[in-house]
C-alpha positions in Angstrom: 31.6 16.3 3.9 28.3 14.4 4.1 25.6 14.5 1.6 23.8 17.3 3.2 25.9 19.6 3.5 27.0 19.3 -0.1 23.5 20.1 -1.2 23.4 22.9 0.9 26.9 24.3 0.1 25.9 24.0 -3.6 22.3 25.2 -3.2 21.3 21.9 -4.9 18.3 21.3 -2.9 15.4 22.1 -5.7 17.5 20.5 -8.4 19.0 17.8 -6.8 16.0 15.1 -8.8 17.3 16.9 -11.6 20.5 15.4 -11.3 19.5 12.0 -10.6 16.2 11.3 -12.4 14.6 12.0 -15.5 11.5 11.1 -17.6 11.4 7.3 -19.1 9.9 6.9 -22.9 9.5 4.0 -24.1 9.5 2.1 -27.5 7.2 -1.0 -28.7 7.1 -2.3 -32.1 5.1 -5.5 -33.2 5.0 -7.1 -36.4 3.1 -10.4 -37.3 2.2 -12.4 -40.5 0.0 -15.3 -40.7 -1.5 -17.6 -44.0 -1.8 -20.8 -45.2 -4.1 -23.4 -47.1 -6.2 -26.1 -46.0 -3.1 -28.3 -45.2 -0.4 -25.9 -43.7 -0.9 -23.1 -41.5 1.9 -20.4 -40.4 2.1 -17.6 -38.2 5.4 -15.4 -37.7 5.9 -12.3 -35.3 8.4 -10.4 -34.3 8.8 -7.8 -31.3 10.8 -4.6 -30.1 10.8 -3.1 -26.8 13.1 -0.4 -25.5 12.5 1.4 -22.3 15.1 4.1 -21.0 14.7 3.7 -16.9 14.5 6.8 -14.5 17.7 6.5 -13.3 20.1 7.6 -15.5 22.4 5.4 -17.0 19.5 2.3 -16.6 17.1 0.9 -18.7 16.2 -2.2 -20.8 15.8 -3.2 -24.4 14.4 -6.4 -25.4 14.0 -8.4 -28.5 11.4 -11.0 -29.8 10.6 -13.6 -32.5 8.1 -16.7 -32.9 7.3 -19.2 -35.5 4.4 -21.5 -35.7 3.7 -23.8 -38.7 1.0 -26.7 -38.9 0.9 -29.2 -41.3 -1.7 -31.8 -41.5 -0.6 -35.6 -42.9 
């Protein structure tokens, strides 16, 4: 049976998106910290990202992190 006349057989023309795509939140966090004194310096951050992708069964989640310290001799 080809694809089009499974859709029609099972009325799935209106719906058929439906079936197949959907509606993609996504998800960011950010956190950061930075200090010091005249001689050292530091920043710190850290990162979240979560997307769920259109497709079902796809999407992509990442993490993050960074570290910067100065010191002056």
């Amino acid at each position: 049976m080809l694809a089009w006349q499974i859709i029609k057989k099972f009325d799935l023309k209106a719906n058929l998106a439906d079936y197949v795509f959907r509606q993609a939140p996504t998800q960011s966090h950010d956190v950061s910290i930075r200090g010091g004194n005249e001689k050292t310096r530091f920043y710190a951050s850290w990162g979240y990202f979560q997307q769920e992708g259109i497709l079902r069964n796809s999407g992509t989640e990442r993490y993050s992190f960074r570290l910067n310290l100065d010191q002056q001799l």
